[in-house]
N, C-alpha and C positions, 0 to 999 in steps of 0.2 A: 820233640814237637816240631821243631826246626824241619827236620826231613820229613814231614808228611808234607805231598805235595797238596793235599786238600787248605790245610793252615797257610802255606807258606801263596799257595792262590788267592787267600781270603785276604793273605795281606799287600800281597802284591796290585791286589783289584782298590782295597781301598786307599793304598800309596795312590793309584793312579787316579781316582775320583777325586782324592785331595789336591793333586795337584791338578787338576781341571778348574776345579774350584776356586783352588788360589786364583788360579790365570784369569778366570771369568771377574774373579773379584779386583784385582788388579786392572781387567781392561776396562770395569765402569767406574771403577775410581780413576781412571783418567778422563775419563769423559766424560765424568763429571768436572774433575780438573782444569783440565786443558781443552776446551772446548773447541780452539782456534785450531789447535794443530789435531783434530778429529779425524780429518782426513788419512792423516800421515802415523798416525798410531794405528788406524786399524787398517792398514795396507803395509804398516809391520806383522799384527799382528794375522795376518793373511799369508804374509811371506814365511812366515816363521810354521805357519800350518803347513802351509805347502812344503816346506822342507821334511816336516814330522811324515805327513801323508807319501810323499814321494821316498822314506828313507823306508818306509817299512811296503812300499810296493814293489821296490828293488830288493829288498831283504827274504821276503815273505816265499817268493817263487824258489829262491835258493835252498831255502827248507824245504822244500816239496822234491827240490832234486834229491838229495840227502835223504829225506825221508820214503819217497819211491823204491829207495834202495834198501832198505832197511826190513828186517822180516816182521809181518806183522806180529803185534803183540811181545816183542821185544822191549827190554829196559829201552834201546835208544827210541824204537817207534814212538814209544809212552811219553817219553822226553819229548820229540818231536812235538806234540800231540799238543806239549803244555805250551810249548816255545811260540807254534802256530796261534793256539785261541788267546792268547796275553796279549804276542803283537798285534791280532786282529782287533780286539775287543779293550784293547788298553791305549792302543798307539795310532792303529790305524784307524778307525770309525772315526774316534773323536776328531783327530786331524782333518778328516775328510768335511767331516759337519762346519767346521772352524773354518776351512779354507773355504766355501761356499760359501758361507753367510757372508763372508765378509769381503769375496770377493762378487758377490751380485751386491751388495751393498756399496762396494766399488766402483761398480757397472754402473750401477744407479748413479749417485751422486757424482761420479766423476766424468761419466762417458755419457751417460744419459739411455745408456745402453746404444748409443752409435758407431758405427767403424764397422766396415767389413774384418779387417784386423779382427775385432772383439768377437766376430758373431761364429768366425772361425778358432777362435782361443776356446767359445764357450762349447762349439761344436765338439775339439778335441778334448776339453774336462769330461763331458759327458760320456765319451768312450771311454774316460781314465775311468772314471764312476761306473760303466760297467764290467771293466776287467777288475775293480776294483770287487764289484758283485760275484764275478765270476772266481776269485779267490775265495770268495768268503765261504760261496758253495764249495771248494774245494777244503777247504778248512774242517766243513762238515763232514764231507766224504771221508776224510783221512780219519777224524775222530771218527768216524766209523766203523774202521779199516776196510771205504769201499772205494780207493783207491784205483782205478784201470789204468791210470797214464805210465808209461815209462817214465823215468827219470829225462831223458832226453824231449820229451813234449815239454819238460818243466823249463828246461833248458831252454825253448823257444819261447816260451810264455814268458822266461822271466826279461827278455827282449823289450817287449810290446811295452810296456810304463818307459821303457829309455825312449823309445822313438817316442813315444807320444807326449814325452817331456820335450825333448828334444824341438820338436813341432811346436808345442806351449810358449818357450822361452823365446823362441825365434818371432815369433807372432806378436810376443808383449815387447819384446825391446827393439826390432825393425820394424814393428807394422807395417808390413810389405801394402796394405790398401784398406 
């Protein structure tokens, strides 16, 4: 039962709902807790999204190289296939939801949403959030086997989350204006 990948998805899906769950349960029991340091718990738990969302934007495209290349309907494609909708639908979404809320909740409470700094930080999420969309169609495709990119388009794509981190990080820790 182990090697069915149907079983070993059902349990991998609900490893990962549970551990959402913990997290979510853990971050209101601080704050209910710790009310005073509110701030500073959920702009960890913001950083800590951002890591999760950022590790499987970098990740994610690298499967698509690998997988481009791969014949469809192949044991590796199939593998591909599962590796792709896990990180997308286990790792990626929820990070993505997690680092938003709680970074406009950040905006809010902390910045008040002012700063050109900020209004550019939010400008370059929302492009992350669309290539982040644009993977996700691609995730579809591939489980589809309807695939058109070389491998080498993936290789450019998997580019664009670095620079547009790159951009992010620069923006939050210089606030150049």
């Amino acid at each position: 039962m182990a090697d069915n990948p149907a079983s070993s998805g059902a349990v991998a899906t609900r490893r990962a709902i549970m551990a959402i769950v913990v997290f979510v349960a853990l971050t209101l029991a601080l704050v209910y807790l710790a009310p005073d340091d509110l701030y500073l718990w959920i702009k960890a738990v913001h950083v800590i999204a951002v890591i999760a969302w950022m590790a499987g934007m970098l990740y994610l495209p690298r499967l698509f190289v690998y997988h481009a290349d791969a014949e469809r309907g192949s044991v590796q494609s199939e593998t591909f296939k599962v590796m792709e909708r896990r990180l997308y639908r286990a790792i990626i979404n929820p990070a993505m939801v997690i680092a938003w809320a709680a970074g406009l909740w950040l905006a809010w409470r902390g910045f008040a949403f002012q700063g050109g700094w900020l209004h550019a930080k939010i400008a370059l999420v929302v492009a992350m959030s669309g290539m982040h969309g644009y993977l996700g169609g691609a995730v579809r495709r591939f489980a589809e086997d309807r695939n058109e990119k070389p491998a080498r388009h993936w290789r450019i794509v998997n580019e664009v989350p670095t620079l547009l981190m790159i951009g992010i990080v620069i923006l939050v820790i210089v606030k150049p204006f």
